[in-house]
N, C-alpha and C positions, 0 to 999 in steps of 0.2 A: 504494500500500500504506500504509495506518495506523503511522504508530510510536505506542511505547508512553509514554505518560506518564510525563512526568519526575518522578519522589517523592524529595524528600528530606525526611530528619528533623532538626530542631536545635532543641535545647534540650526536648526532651518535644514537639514539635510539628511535624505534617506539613507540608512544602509541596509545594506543586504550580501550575505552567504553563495560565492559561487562556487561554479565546479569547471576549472575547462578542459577542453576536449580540443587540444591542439592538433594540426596537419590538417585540416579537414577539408572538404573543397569547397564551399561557402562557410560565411561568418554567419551566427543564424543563434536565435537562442531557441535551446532547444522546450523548455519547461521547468517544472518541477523536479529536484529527485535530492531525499533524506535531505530534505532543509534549508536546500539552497537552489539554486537558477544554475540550469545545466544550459551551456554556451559551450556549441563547435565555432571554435577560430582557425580562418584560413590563412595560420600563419606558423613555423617552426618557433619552438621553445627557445629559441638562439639570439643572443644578444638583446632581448627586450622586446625582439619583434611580436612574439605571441599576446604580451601584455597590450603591446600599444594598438594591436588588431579588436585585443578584446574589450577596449576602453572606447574604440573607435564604433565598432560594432554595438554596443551598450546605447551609446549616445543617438544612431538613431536607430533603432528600437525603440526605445524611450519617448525618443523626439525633441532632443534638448541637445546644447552645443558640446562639441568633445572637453569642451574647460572646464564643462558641470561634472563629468566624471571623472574620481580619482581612484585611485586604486590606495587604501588604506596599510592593506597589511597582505603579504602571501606574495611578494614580489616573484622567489625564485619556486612555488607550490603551486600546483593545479589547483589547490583550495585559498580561494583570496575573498576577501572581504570589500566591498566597494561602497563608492559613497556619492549620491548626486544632489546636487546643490538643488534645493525646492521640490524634491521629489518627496508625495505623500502618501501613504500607503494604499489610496484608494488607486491614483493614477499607477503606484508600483504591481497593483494585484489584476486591472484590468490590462497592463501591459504581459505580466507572465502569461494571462489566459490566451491571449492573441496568436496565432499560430502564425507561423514564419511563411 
């Protein structure tokens, strides 16, 4: 069974629980899975390029600019923590549910 993604809000700013899924051939978020937002990025784990694919990818999805999203914590893990500036949990829950 799916849990639900973990949202917290601090300071005017959403976070939330990822999972990535590097190499893949589109950037795409995939859903739900054990708590956090599974995200395929079309990009290798190498030098940063996976992160800044997946910060890129994030923002539109979302639909807000790539400066609103930061990547908090999990720089060099496939499990990272991220954070977008004015993102509320209602716009975070109707964007998970949207299919790619």
């Amino acid at each position: 069974m799916t849990e639900r993604p973990l949202f917290s809000s601090v300071d005017g700013c959403g976070r939330f629980g990822v999972h990535v899924k590097p190499r893949a051939s589109k950037t795409k978020v995939l859903g739900e899975k054990n708590g956090a937002v599974e995200v395929a990025v079309a990009a290798p784990p190498v030098d940063g390029a996976a992160n800044e694919e997946l910060l890129r990818g994030l923002a539109f999805h979302f639909g807000v600019a790539k400066s609103a999203v930061r990547l908090v914590k999990g720089d060099s893990s496939r499990t990272k923590l991220i954070e977008i500036v004015g993102l509320s949990e209602a716009v975070f829950m109707k964007a998970i549910e949207r299919k790619p």
